[in-house]
C-alpha positions as CSV (number, residue, x, y, z in Angstrom):
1,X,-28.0,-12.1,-1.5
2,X,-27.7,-9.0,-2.7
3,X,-23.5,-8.8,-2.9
4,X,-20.6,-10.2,-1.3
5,X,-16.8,-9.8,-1.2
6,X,-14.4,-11.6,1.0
7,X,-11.7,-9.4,3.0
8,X,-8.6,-10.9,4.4
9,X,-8.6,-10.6,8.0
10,X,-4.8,-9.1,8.8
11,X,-5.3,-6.5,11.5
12,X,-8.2,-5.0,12.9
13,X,-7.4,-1.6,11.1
14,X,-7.2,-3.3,7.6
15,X,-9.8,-5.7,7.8
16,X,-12.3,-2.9,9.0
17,X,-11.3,-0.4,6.5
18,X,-11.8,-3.1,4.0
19,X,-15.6,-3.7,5.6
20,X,-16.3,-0.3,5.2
21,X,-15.3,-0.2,1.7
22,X,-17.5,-2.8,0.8
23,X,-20.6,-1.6,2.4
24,X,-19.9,2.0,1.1
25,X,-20.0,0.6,-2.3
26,X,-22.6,-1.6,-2.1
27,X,-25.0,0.8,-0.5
28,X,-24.0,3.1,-3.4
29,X,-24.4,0.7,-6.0
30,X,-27.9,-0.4,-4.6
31,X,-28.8,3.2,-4.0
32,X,-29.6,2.0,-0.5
33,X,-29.4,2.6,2.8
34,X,-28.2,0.0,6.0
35,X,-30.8,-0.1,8.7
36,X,-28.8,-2.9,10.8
37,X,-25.7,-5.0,10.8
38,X,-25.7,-9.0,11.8
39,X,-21.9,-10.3,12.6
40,X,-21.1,-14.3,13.0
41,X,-17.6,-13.7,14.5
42,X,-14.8,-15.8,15.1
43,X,-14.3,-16.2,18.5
44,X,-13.5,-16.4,21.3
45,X,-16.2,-13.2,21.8
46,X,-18.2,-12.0,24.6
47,X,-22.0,-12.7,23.0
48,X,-23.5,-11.0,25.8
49,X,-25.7,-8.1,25.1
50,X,-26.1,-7.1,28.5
51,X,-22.0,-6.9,29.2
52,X,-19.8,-3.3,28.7
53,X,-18.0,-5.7,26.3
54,X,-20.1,-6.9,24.4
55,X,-18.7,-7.8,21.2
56,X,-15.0,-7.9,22.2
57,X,-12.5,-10.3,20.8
58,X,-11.2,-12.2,23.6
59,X,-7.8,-13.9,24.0
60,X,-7.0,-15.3,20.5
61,X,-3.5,-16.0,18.2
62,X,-4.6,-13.5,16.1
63,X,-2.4,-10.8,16.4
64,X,-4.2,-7.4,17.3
65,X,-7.5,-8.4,17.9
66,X,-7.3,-9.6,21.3
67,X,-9.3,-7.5,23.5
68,X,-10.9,-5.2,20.2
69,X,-14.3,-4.5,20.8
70,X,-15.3,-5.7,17.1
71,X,-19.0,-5.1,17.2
72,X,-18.4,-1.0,18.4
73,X,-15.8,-0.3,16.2
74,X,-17.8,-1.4,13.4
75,X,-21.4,0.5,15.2
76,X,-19.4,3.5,15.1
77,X,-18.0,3.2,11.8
78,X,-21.5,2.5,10.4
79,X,-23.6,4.2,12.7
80,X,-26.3,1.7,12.6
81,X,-27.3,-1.3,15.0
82,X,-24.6,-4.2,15.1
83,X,-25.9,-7.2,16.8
84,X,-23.1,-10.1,16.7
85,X,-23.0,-14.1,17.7
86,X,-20.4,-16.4,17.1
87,X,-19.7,-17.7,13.6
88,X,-20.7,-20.8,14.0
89,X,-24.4,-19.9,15.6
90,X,-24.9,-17.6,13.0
91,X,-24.3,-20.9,10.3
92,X,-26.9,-22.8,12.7
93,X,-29.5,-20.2,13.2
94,X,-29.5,-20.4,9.3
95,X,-28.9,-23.9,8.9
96,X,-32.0,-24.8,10.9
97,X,-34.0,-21.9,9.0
98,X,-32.9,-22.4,5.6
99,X,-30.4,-25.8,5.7
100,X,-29.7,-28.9,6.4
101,X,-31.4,-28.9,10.1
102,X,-34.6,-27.3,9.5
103,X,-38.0,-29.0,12.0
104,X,-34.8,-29.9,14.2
105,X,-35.2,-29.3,18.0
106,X,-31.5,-30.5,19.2
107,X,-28.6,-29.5,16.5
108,X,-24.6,-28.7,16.6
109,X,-22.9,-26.7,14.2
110,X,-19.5,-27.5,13.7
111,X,-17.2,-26.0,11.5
112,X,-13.5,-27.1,10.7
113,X,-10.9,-24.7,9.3
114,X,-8.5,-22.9,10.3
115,X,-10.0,-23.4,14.2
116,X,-12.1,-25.5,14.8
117,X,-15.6,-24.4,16.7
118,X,-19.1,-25.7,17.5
119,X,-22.2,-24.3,18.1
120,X,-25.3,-26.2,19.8
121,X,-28.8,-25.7,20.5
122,X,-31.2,-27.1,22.4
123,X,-34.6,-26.6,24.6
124,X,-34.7,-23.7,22.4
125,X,-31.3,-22.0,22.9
126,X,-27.6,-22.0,22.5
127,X,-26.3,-23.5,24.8
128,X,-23.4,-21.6,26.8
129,X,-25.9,-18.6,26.1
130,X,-24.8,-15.4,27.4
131,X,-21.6,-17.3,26.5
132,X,-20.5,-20.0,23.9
133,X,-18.7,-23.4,23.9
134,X,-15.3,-23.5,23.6
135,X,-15.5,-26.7,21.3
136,X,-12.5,-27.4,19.7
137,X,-10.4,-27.7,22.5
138,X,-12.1,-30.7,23.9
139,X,-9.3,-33.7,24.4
140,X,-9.8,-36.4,21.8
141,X,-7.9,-39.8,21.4
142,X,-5.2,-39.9,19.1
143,X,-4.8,-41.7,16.1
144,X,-2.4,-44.8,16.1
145,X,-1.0,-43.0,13.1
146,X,-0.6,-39.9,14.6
147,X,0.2,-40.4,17.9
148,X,4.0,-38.5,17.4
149,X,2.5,-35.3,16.5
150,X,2.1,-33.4,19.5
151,X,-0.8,-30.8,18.2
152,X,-0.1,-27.1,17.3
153,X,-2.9,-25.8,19.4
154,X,-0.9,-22.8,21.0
155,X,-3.2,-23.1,24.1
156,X,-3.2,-27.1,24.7
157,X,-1.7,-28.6,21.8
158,X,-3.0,-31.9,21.4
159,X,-7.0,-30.7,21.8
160,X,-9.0,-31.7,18.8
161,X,-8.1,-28.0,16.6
162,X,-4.9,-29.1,17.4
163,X,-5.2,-32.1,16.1
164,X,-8.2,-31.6,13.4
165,X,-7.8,-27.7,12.1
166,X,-6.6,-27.1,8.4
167,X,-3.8,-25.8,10.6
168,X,-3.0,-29.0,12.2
169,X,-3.2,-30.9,9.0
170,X,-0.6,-28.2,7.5
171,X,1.7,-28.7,9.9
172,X,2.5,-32.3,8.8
173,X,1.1,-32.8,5.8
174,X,1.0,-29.6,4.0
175,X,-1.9,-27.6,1.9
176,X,-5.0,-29.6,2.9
177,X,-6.5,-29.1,-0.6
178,X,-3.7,-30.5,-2.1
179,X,-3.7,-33.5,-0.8
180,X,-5.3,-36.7,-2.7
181,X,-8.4,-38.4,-1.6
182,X,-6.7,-41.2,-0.5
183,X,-4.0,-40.2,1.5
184,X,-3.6,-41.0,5.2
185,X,-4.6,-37.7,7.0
186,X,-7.8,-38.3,6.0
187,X,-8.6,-41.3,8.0
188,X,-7.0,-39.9,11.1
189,X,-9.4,-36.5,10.4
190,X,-12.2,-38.5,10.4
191,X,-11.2,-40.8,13.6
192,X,-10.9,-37.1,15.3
193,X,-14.2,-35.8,13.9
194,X,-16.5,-38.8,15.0
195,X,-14.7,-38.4,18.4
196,X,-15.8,-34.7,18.6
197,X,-19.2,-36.3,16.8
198,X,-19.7,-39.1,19.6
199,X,-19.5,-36.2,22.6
200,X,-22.0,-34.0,21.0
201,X,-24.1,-37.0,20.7
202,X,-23.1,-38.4,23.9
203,X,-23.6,-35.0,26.3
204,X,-26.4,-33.1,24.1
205,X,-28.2,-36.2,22.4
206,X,-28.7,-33.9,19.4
207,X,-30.4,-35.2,16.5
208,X,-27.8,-33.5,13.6
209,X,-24.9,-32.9,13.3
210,X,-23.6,-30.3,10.5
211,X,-20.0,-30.4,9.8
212,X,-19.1,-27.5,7.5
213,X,-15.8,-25.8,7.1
214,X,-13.3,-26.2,4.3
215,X,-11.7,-29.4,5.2
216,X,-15.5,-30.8,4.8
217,X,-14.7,-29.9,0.9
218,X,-12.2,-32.8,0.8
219,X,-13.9,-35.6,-1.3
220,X,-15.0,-38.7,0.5
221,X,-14.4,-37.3,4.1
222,X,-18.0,-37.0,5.4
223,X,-18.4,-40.6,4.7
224,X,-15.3,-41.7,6.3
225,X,-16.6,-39.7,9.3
226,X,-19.8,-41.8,9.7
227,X,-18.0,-45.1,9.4
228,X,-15.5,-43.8,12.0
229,X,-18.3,-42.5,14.2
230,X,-20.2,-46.2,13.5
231,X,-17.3,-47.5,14.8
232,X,-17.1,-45.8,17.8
233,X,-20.4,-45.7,19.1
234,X,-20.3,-49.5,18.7
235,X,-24.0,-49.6,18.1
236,X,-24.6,-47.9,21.9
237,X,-26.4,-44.3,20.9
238,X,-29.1,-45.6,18.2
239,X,-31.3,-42.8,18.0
240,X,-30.8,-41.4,14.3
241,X,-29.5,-43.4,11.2
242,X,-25.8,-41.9,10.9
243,X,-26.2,-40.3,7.5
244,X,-29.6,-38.2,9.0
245,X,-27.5,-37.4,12.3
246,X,-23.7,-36.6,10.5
247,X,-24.2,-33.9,7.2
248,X,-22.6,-31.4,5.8
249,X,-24.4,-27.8,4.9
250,X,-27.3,-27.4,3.4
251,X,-26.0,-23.3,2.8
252,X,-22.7,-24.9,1.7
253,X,-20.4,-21.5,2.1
254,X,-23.3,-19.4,2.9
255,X,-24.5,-20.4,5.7
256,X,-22.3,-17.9,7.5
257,X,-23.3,-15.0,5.6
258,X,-26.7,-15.8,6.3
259,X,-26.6,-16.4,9.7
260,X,-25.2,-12.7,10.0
261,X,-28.6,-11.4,7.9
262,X,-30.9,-13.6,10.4
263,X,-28.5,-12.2,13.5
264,X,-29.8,-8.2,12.3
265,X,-33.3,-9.6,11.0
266,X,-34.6,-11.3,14.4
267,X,-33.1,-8.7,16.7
268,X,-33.8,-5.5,14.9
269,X,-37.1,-3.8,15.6
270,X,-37.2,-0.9,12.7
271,X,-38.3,2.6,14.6
């Protein structure tokens, strides 16, 4: 890793004027030049390279990028090869390269922040492939703690982003990282997580599970997720001791980034 700076994603416009800033200086600074682009995208995004839209924001709250073709705005503007997957199967393409689900033939990504997405592969693929799943608006069971919040997913409300997302959490709570260890949301997160846990394993039967995002950060919440899970499962789906099936990232905030770099490394052939 070479150099990194985090933009603030506003409007297309400004984010992309901020993207091309970066690399401008970067290339200058490494006296370089860019031979390819890899993008892990937030989604919803057509994925498929064989569409005319290929790389197009679909519908999505935020404002201005439904509908912006993200991967030719930034091949024009760099004038280089932009290949482009979802965020979360860019973090587990790199995950099972460099992470926490390397020798792994059945793994879902999941990452919980501001949304909340999933990506899974199996039999050698992603599954959804030319699309993706659309994972965190699966229905999950509320909490008896919870049960009068009514979700601020503005699609379903009570799905599990709308439960589960930093958003969510927010909403009722406040800041998410400033809330202690002990305090309630994080036992109701955790119910929600090993629900969205238990249907991977459930429908998939993968062997790990990678939870990253920022509310993974909080201290004490993966564990509470595997005894939640435990619970759940009820000693049905036995196939992997919980800590070796539930983790966090073995690229911790990089796992993204690096799944962008695999994204342009595997799919670029140099002329």
């Amino acid at each position: 890793m070479l150099n990194r700076a985090r933009v603030p994603v506003t409007t297309p416009e400004q984010t992309l004027t901020g993207v091309r800033v970066f690399f401008r200086e970067a290339l200058a600074a490494q006296d370089a030049r860019m031979t390819a682009l890899g993008v892990a995208s937030f989604g919803p995004v057509n994925i498929d390279p064989t569409s005319a839209q290929y790389g197009t924001i679909l519908d999505t709250p935020k404002p201005g990028w439904s509908r912006f073709n993200l991967r030719e705005s930034l091949q024009n503007d760099l004038q280089v090869p932009v290949f482009l997957n979802t965020d979360v199967n860019g973090a587990l393409l790199a995950e099972m390269t460099w992470g926490a689900a390397q020798n792994c033939k059945g793994v879902a990504y999941v990452t919980v922040g501001t949304g909340i997405g999933a990506g899974i592969y199996s039999r050698g693929c992603f599954l959804g492939h030319p699309s993706h799943p659309e994972f965190g608006h699966i229905r999950v069971k509320q909490h008896p703690a919870d049960s009068d919040f009514t979700g601020n997913c503005l699609f379903h409300g009570d799905c599990l982003e709308g439960l589960a997302s930093a958003k969510a959490i927010a909403a009722r709570f406040g800041d998410p990282a400033s809330l202690p260890e002990h305090h309630a949301i994080w036992d109701i997160e955790a119910y929600y997580l090993a629900q969205a846990c238990l249907s991977l394993v459930l429908t998939t039967r993968v062997e790990r599970i990678v939870l990253g995002g920022g509310i993974l950060l909080a201290k004490g919440l993966i564990e509470k997720v595997r005894s939640a899970y435990d619970g759940l499962q009820n000693g049905y789906v036995q196939d992997h001791a919980t800590a070796d099936l539930i983790m966090t990232p073995g690229l911790g905030d990089d796992a993204g980034l690096k799944g962008g770099i695999l994204l342009a490394m595997n799919e670029h052939s140099p002329s």
